[in-house]
C-alpha positions in Angstrom: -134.5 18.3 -68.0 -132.5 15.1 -67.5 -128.8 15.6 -66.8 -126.1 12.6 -66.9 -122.9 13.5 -64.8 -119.9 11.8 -65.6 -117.5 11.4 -62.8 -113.8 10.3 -62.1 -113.3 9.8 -58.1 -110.4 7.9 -56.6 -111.4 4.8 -55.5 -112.3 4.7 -51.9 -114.7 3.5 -50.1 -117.9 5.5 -49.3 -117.1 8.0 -52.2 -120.5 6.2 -53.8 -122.2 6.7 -51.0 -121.0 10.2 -49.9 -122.4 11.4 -53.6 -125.9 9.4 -53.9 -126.4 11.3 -50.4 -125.6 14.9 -51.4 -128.4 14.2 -53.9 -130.7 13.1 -51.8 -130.2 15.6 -48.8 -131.1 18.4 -51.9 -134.3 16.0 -52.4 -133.0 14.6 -56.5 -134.2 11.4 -56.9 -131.1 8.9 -58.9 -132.9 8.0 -62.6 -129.4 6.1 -63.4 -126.3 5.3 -61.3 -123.3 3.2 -62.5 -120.2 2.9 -61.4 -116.8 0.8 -62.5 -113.1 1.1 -61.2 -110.4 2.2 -63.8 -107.7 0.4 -62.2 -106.6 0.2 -58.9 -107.4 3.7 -57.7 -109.7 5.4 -59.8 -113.6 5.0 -60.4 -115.8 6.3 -63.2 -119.1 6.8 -61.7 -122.3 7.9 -64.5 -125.6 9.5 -62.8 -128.7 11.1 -63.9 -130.8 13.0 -62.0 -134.0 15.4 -63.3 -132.7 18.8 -62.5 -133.2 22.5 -63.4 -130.2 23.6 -65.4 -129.3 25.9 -61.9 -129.4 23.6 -59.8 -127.9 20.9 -62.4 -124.9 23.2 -61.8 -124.8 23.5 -58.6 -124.7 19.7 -57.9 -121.5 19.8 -60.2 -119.8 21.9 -58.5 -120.7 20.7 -54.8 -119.4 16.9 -56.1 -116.8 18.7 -57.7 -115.4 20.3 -54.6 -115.7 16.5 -52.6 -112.5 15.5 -51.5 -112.1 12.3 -53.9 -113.5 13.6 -56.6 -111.0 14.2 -59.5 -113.2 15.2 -62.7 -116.6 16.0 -63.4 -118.4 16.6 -66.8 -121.9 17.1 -67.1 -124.7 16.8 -70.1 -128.0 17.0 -71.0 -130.3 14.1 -71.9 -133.3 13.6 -73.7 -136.4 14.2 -71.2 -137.0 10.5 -72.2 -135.2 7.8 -69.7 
């Protein structure tokens, strides 16, 4: 299954980079990744990854426990990208 996260993280640098490798180090390949600031200090970053609905959860909650991350909201796709 395809899962889109949708994240709010303050806007600093490496926060991109500190989440695209936490995927990677548990071997899920990026399908999408986008990413725009809301303002000065926020960004609103929007990633899909193919994922197992357990381990779709535990990715949310180890980028929700990151240390910029404010929000994270998470959905299923259609299996077509």
């Amino acid at each position: 299954m395809i899962y889109r996260y949708e994240i709010i993280a303050e806007n600093h640098a490496g926060t991109l980079s500190r989440i695209a490798r936490l995927l990677e180090s548990r071997n899920h390949a990026l399908l999408i990744l986008q990413s725009k600031t809301l303002g000065d200090e926020l960004s609103h970053i929007s990633l899909s990854i193919r994922a197992t609905p357990q381990n779709a959860e535990k990715i949310r909650l180890l980028i929700q426990k990151m240390i910029d991350v404010i929000d994270v909201k998470v959905r299923e796709n259609a299996e077509a990208v």
